[in-house]
ZAFISE-641135 format. One record per residue (C-alpha): residue number from 1; x negated, y, z; chain. Coordinates in steps of 0.05 Angstrom, whole numbers. Example, Ala and Ser with C-alpha at 12.3 -4.5 7.8 and 13.67 -1.06 7.14 Angstrom:
% residues 2
SITE   n     xx     yy     zz chain
SITE   1   -246    -90    156     A
SITE   2   -273    -21    143     A
END
This chain:
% residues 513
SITE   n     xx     yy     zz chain
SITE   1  -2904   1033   3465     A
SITE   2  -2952   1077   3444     A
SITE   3  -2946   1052   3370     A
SITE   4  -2869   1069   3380     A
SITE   5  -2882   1141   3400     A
SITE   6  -2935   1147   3345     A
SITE   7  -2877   1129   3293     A
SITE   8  -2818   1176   3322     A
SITE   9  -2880   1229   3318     A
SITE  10  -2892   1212   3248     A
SITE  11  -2816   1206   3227     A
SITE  12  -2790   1269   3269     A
SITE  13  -2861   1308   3224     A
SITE  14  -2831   1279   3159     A
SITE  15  -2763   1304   3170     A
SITE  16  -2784   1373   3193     A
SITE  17  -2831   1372   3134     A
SITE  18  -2773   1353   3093     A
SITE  19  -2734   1411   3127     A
SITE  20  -2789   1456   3109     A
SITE  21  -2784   1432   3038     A
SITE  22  -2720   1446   3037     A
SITE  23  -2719   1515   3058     A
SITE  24  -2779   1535   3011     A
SITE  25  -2733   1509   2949     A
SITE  26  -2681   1553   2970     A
SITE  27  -2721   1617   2983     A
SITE  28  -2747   1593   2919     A
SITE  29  -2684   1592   2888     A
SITE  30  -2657   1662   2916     A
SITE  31  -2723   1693   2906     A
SITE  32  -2760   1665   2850     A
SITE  33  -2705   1646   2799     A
SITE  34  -2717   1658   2722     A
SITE  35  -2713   1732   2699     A
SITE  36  -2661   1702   2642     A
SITE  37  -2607   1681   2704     A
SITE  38  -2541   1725   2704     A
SITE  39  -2548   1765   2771     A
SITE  40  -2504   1746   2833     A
SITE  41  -2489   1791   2889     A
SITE  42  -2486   1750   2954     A
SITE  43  -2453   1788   3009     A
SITE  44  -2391   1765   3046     A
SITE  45  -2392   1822   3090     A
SITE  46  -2363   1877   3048     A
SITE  47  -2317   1905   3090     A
SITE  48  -2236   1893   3075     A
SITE  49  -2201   1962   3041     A
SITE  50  -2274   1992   3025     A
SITE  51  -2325   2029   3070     A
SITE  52  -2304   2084   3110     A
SITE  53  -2345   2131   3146     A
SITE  54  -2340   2203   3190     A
SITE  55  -2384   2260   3144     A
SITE  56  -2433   2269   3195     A
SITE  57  -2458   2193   3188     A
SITE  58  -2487   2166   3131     A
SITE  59  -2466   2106   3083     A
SITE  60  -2515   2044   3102     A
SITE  61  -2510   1978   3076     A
SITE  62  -2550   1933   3046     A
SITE  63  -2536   1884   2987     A
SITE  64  -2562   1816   2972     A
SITE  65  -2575   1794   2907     A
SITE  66  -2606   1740   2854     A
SITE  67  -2650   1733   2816     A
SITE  68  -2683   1786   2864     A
SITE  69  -2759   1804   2832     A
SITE  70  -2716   1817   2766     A
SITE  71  -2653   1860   2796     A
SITE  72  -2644   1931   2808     A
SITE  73  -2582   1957   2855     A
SITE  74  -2547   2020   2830     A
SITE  75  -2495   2056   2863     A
SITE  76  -2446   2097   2834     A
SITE  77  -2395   2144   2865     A
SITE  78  -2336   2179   2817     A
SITE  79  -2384   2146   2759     A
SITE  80  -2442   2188   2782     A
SITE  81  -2506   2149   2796     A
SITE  82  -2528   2167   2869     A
SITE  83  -2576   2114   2896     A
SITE  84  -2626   2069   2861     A
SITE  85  -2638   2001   2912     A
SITE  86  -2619   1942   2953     A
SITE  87  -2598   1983   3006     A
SITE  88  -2565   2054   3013     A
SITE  89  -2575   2107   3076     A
SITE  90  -2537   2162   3046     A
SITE  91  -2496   2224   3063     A
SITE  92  -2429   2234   3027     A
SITE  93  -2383   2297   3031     A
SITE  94  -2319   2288   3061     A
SITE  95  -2269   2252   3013     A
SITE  96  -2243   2195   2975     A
SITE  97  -2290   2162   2922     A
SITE  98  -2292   2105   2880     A
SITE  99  -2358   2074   2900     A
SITE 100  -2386   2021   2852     A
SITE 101  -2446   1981   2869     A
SITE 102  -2476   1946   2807     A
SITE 103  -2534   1892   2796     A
SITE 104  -2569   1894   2727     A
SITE 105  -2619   1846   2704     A
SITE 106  -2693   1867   2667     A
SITE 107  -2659   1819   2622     A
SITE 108  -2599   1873   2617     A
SITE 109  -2554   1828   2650     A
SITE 110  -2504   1848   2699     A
SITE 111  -2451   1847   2749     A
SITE 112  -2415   1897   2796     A
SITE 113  -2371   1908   2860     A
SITE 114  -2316   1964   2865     A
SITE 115  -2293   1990   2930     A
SITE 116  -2263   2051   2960     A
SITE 117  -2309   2106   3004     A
SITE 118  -2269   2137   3053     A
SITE 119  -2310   2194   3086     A
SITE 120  -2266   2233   3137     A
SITE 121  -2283   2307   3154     A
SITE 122  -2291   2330   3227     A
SITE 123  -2235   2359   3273     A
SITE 124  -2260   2436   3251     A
SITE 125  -2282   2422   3183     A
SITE 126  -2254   2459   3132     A
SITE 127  -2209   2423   3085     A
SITE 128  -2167   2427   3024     A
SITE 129  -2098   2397   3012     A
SITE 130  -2088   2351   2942     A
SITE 131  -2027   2395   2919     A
SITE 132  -2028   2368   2838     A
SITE 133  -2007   2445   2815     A
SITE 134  -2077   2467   2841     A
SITE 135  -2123   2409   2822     A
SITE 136  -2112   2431   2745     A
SITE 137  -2154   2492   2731     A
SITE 138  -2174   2527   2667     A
SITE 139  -2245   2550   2659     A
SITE 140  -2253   2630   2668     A
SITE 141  -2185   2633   2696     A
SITE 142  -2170   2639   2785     A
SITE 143  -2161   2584   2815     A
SITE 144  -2121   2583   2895     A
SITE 145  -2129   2518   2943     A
SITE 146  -2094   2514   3002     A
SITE 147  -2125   2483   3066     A
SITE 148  -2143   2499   3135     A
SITE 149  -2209   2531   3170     A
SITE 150  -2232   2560   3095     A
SITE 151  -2240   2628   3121     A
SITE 152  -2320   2619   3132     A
SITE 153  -2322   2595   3060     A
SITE 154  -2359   2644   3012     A
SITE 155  -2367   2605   2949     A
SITE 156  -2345   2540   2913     A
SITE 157  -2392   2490   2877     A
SITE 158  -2362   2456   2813     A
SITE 159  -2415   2409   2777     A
SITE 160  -2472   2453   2801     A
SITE 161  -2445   2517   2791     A
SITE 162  -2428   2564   2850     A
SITE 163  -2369   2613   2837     A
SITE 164  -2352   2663   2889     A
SITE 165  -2292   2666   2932     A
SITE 166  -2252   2729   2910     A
SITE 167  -2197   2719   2975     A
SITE 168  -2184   2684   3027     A
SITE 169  -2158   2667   3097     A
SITE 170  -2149   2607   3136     A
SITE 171  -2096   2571   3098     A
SITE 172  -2125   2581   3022     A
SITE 173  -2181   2606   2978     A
SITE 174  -2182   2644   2907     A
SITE 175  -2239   2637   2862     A
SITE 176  -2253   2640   2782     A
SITE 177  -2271   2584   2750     A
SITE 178  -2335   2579   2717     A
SITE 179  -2338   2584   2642     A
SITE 180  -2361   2533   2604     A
SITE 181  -2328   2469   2632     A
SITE 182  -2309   2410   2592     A
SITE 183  -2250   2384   2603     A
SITE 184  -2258   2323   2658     A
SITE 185  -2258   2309   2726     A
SITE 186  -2304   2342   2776     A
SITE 187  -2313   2345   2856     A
SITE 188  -2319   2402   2886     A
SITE 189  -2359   2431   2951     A
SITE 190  -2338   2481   2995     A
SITE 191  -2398   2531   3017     A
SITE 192  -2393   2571   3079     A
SITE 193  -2430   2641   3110     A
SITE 194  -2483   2597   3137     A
SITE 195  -2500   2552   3068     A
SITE 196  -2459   2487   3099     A
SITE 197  -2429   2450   3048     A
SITE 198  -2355   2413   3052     A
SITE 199  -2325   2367   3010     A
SITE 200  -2264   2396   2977     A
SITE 201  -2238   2332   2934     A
SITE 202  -2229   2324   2861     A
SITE 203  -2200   2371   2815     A
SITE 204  -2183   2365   2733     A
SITE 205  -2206   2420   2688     A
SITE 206  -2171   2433   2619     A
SITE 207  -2184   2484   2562     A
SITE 208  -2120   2464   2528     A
SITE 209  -2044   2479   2545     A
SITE 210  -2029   2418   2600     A
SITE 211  -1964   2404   2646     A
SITE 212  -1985   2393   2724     A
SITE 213  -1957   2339   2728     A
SITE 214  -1923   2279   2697     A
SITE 215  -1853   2261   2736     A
SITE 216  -1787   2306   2731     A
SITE 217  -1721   2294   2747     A
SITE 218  -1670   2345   2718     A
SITE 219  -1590   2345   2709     A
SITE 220  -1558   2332   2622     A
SITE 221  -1555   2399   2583     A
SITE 222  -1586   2445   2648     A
SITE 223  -1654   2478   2653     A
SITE 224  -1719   2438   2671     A
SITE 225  -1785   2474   2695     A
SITE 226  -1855   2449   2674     A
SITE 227  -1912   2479   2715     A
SITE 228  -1985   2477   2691     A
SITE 229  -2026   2529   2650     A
SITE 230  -2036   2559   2585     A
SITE 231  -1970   2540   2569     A
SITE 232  -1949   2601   2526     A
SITE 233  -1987   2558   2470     A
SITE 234  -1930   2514   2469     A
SITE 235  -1888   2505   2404     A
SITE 236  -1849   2440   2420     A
SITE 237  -1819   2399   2473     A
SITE 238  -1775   2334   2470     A
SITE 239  -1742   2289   2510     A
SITE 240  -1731   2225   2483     A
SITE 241  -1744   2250   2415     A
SITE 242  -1702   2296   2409     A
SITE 243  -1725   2378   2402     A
SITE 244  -1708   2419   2473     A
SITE 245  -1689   2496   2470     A
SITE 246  -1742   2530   2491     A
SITE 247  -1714   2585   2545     A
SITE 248  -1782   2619   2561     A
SITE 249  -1855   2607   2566     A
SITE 250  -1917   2633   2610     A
SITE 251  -1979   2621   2628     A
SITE 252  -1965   2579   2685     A
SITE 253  -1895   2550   2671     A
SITE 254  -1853   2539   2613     A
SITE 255  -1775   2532   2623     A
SITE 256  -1739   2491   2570     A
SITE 257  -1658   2463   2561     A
SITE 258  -1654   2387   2571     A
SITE 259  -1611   2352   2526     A
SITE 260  -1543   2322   2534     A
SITE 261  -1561   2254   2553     A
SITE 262  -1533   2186   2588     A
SITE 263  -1574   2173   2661     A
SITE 264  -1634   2141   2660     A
SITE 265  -1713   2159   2648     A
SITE 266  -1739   2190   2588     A
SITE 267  -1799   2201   2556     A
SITE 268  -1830   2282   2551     A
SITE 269  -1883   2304   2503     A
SITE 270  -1899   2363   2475     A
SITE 271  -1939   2403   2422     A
SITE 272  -1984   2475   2423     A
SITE 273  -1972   2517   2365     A
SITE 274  -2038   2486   2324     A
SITE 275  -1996   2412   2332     A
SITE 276  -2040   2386   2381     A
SITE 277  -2009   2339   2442     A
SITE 278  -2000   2380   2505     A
SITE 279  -2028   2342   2567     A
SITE 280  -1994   2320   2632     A
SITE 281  -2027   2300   2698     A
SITE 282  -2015   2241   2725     A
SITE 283  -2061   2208   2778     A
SITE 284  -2120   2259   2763     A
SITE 285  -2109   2227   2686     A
SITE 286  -2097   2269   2635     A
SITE 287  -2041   2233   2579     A
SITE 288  -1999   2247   2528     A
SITE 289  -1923   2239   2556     A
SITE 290  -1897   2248   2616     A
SITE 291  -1825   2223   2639     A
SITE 292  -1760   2255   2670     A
SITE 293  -1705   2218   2706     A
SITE 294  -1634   2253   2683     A
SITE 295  -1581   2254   2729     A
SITE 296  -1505   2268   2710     A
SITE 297  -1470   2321   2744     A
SITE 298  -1402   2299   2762     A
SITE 299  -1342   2348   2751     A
SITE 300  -1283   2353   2787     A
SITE 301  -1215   2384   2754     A
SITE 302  -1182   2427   2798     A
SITE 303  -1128   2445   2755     A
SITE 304  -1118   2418   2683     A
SITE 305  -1050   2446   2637     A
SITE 306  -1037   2501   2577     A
SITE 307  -1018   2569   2607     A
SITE 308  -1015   2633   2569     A
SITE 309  -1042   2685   2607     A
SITE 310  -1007   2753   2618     A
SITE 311  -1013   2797   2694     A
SITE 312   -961   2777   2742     A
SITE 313   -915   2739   2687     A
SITE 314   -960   2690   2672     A
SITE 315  -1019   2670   2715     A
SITE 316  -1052   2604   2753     A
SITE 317  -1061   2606   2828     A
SITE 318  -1097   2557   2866     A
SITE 319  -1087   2552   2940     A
SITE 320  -1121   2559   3007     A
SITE 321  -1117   2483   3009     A
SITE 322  -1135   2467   2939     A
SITE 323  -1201   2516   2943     A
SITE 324  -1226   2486   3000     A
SITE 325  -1256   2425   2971     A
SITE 326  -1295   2471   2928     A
SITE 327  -1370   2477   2962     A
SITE 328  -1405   2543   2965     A
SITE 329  -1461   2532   2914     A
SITE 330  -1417   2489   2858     A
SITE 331  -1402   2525   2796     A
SITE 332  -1331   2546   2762     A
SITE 333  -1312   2534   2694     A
SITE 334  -1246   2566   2658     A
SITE 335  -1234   2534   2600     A
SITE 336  -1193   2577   2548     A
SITE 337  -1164   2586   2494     A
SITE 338  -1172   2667   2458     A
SITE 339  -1098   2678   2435     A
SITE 340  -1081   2734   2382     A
SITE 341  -1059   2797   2420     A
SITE 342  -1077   2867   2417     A
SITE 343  -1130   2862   2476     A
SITE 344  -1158   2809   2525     A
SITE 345  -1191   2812   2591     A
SITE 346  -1199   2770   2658     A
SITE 347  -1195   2780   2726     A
SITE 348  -1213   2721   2785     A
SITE 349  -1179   2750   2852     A
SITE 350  -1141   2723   2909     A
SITE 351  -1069   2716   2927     A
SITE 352  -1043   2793   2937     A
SITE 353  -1099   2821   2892     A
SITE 354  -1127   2846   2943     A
SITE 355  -1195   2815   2934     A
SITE 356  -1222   2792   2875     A
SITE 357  -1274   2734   2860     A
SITE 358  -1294   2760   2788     A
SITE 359  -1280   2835   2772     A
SITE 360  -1235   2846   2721     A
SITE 361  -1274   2847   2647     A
SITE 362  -1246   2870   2593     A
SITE 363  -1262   2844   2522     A
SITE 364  -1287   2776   2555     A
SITE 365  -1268   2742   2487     A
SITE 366  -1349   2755   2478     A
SITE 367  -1364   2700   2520     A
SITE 368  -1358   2629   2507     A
SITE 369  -1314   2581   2539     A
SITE 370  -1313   2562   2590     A
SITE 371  -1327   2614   2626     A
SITE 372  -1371   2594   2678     A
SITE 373  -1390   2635   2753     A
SITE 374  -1426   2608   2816     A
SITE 375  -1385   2598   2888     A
SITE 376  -1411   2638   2931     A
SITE 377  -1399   2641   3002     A
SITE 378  -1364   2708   2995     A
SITE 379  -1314   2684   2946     A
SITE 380  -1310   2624   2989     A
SITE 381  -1289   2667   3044     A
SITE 382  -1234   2705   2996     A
SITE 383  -1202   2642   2975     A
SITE 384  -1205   2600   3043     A
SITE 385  -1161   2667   3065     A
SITE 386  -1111   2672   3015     A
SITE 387  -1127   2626   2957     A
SITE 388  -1150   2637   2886     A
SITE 389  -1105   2669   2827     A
SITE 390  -1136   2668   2750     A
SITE 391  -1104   2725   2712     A
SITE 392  -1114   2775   2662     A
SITE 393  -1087   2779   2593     A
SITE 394  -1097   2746   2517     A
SITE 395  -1120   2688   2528     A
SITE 396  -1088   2622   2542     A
SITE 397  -1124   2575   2598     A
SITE 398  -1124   2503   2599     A
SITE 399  -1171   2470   2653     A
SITE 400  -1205   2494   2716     A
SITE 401  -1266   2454   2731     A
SITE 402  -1317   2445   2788     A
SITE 403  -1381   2427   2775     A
SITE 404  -1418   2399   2835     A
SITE 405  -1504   2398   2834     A
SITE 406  -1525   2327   2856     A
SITE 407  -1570   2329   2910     A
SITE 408  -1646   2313   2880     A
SITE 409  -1703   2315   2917     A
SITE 410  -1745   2375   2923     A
SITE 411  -1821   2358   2938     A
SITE 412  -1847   2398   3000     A
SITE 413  -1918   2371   2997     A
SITE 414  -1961   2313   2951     A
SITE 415  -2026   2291   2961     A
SITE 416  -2058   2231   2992     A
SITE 417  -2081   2237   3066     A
SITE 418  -2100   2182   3119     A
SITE 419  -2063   2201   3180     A
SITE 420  -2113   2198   3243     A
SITE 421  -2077   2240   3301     A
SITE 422  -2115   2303   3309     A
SITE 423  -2172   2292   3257     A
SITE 424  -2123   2285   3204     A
SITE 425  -2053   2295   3185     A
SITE 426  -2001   2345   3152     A
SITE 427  -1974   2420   3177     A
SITE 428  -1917   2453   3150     A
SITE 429  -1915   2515   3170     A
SITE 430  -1850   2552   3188     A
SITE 431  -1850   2594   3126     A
SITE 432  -1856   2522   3087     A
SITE 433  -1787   2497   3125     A
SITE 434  -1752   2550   3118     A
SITE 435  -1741   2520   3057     A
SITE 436  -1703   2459   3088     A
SITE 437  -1630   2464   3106     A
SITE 438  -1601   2439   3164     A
SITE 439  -1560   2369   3150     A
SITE 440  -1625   2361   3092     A
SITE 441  -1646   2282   3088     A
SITE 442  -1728   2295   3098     A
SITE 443  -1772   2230   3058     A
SITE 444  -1834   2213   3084     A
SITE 445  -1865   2169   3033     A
SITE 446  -1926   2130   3061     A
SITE 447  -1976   2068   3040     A
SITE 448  -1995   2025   3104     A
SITE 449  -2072   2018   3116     A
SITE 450  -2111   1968   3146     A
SITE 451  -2123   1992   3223     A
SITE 452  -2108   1963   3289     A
SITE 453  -2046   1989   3292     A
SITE 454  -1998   2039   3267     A
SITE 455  -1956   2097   3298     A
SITE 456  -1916   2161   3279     A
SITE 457  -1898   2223   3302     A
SITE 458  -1872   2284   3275     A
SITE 459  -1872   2343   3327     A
SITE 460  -1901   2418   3320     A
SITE 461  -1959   2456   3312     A
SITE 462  -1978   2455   3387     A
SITE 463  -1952   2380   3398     A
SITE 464  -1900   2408   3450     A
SITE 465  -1842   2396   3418     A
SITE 466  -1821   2326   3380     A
SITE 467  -1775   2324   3318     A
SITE 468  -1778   2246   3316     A
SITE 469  -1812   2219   3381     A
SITE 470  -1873   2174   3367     A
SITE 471  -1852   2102   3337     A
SITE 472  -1904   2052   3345     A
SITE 473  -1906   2001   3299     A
SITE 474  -1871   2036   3245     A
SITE 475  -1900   1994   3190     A
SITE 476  -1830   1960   3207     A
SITE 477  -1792   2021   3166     A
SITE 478  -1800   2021   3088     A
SITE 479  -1829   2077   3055     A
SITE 480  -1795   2124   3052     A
SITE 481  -1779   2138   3131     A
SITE 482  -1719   2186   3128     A
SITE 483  -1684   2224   3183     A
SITE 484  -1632   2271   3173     A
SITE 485  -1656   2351   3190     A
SITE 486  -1609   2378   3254     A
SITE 487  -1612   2450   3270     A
SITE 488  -1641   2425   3341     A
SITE 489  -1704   2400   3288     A
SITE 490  -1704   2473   3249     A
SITE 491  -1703   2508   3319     A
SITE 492  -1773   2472   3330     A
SITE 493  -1801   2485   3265     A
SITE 494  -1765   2558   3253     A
SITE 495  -1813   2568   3315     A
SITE 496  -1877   2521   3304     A
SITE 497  -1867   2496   3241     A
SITE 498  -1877   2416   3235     A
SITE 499  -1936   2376   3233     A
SITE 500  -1935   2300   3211     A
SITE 501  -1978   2249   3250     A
SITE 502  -2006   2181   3277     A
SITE 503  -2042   2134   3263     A
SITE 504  -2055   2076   3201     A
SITE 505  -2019   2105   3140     A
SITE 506  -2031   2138   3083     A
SITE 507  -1991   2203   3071     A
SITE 508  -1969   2215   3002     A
SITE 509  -1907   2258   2988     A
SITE 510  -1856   2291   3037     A
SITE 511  -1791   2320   3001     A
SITE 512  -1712   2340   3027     A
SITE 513  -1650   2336   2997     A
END
């Protein structure tokens, strides 16, 4: 018996001996490996959709790694190196970075890990908006960002340089920016009375003539509108090759005629006057072409035939009941032909000539067909009365056309914010809707984010008053959610304005048609 205990003693000793082997050769192995090993990092606990964090706490975290005598931890955020070791216990500005965590041998090998930082302000913070137009600044020239609570701030930092706030309120800030910068990326801090400092996100600095942004969409043969700055320096524009009129040109936007062309997406590019490529922003990127989707605008012949036209003889009228299919807003277009006689002029009125639509103008040979006038809702009201009669003299018409603008999307707001109820989300105010007609289709366009759940509501500034009640679970809808804009929805936000919000998703562009 006792000879049997003294053997499970011994055996029960080996094995934890041989346990205790084993768990030296792995320390060994994790802590003692050759200096000429690639390095490994070993967490599994990163989290899912990157690290995300209120301002006032700092990022902690600690990474595991091999060979671990020979391997120093770097962490980068935006590129910038901002902690040298195994593990960080840092403070971050509000804001989105791109936080990069990389291992690097004495041997000068290496490997990485790239994640998201998410670091949310608090409720009174102040804040800036990611509008695209005012993220592209030019060194020495005033800069405005719109936000909320930036009437404490006295000064902006941009890559260590403080420039002054010139004007401000609440809602925005003016300042110059600092001469000197290269053109590149840089994050911005906001500095209040008191010395506090606030994020205030990313902007892209250029010296060089540079469109704000990347996407258009524009109608065949009509006017398109490129916003950014210096662009008086520009000498060329194209659109799928082929030269555009330039119509004007300023600092901050430069107006040019798009071609004729079938629908479908283009390529943009342009040229300053010394030949170099003018810039567009895309994604906080600055490249080379940008793209525009043409749309066709449909036309609609009211009356098509071969009249000469001469007063009361000879004339074309057009109903009541014929001009009421024309919209207020559409444009006209008389298409003539001048005829030899000894004068010609043209007159738009109504039936009994009692009211006219165009005034009569004399000599109108001068301008070419067709002739061409907006609908307004004042000749709208002449014709729904008593109809539309073309006369005048010397001239001989042949079609009457309407020309209808497709509805296109008009971009209320752009930028990129994680929705979180009160501590985060989107105001319009109700100077921003007036903008928005009732009957408008309103596009919320969103990316889901990894959260318990995921909810949406859009109501006014004091939460009193719902445009669409709160849907929980919204994820169902794609992006974008639509809803069609009443005039019970503009009473609320002709009063309050309209402020989008919930829970789990990722703002990025609101527009109406």
């Amino acid at each position: 018996m006792k000879i049997k205990n003294i053997l499970t003693i011994g055996l029960v000793c080996c094995g934890f001996a041989a346990a205790l082997t084993s768990c030296s050769k792995d320390e060994e192995a994790f802590y003692t490996v050759s200096e000429n090993d690639s390095p490994r990092i070993l967490n599994t606990d990163f989290p899912d959709g990157g690290f995300s964090i209120n301002r006032d706490a700092n990022l902690y975290f600690e990474v595991l790694v091999t060979p671990a005598d020979y391997t120093t931890v770097k962490w980068y955020a935006d590129g910038k190196e901002v902690y040298v070791g195994d593990t960080i216990d840092q403070a971050f500005e509000a804001g989105e970075y791109t936080l990069k965590i990389l291992a690097v041998t004495t041997k000068g090998k290496e490997t990485s890990r790239t994640m998201k930082l998410n670091v949310k302000p608090l409720a009174n913070d102040p804040v800036t908006e990611d509008k695209p137009a005012e993220r592209l600044q030019t060194p020495g020239a005033v800069a405005k960002v719109s936000g909320k609570h930036l009437s404490t701030i006295t000064a902006v930092s941009i890559n260590g340089t403080r420039a002054t706030v010139t004007s401000s309120d609440d809602n925005y800030l003016e300042y110059t920016v600092p001469e000197g910068l290269a053109d590149g990326q840089y994050r911005i801090s906001l500095i209040d009375n008191e010395n506090n400092s606030y994020g205030g996100g990313l902007i892209t600095v250029t010296n060089n003539a540079t469109v704000s942004k990347a996407d258009f969409s524009a109608k065949s043969g009509n006017k398109l509108e490129l916003p950014g700055c210096k662009l008086n320096d520009v000498a060329t524009v194209t659109i799928n090759g082929q030269d555009c009129e330039i119509q004007s040109k300023e600092e901050a936007k430069l107006t040019v005629k798009v071609p004729e062309l079938e629908e479908g997406t283009y390529e943009i590019k342009a040229t300053t006057t010394s030949g170099a490529a003018v810039k567009f922003l895309k994604d906080g990127n600055l490249v080379e072409a940008g793209s525009v989707k043409i749309i066709l605008v449909p036309e609609t012949i009211l009356w098509e035939g071969a009249v000469n036209i001469n007063w009361g003889d000879s004339n074309v009228f057009l109903s009541a009941e014929e001009m009421a299919k024309v919209p207020v807003g559409a444009t006209i277009r008389l298409v003539y032909e001048i005829t030899e006689a000894e004068y010609h002029c043209l007159r738009v009125t109504n039936q009994d000539w009692s009211s006219d639509i165009v005034a009569q103008i004399d000599g109108f040979d001068a301008y070419p067909s067709p002739y061409e006038f907006t609908y307004t809702a004042a000749h709208k009201a002449i014709a729904d009365a008593k109809g539309m009669l073309v006369t005048g003299f010397g001239y001989k018409l042949t079609k009457v056309i309407i020309v209808e603008d497709v509805a296109t999307d008009t971009t209320l707001w752009e930028g990129g914010v994680s929705i979180n109820w009160g501590d985060s989300n989107v105001y319009f105010s109700a100077e921003d809707m007036a903008a928005v007609p009732v009957g408008a289709t309103i596009s919320l366009y969103y990316d889901i984010i990894d959260a318990e759940y995921h909810a949406m509501r859009i109501t006014n500034q004091d939460w009193s008053s719902d445009i669409v009640a709160q849907i929980d679970g919204f994820d169902a809808y794609p992006s974008p959610y639509e809803f069609t804009y009443t005039s019970a929805h503009k009473a609320i936000a002709d009063a309050k304005g309209m402020l989008v919000t919930g829970f789990g998703y990722k703002l990025t562009k609101v527009t109406f048609k």
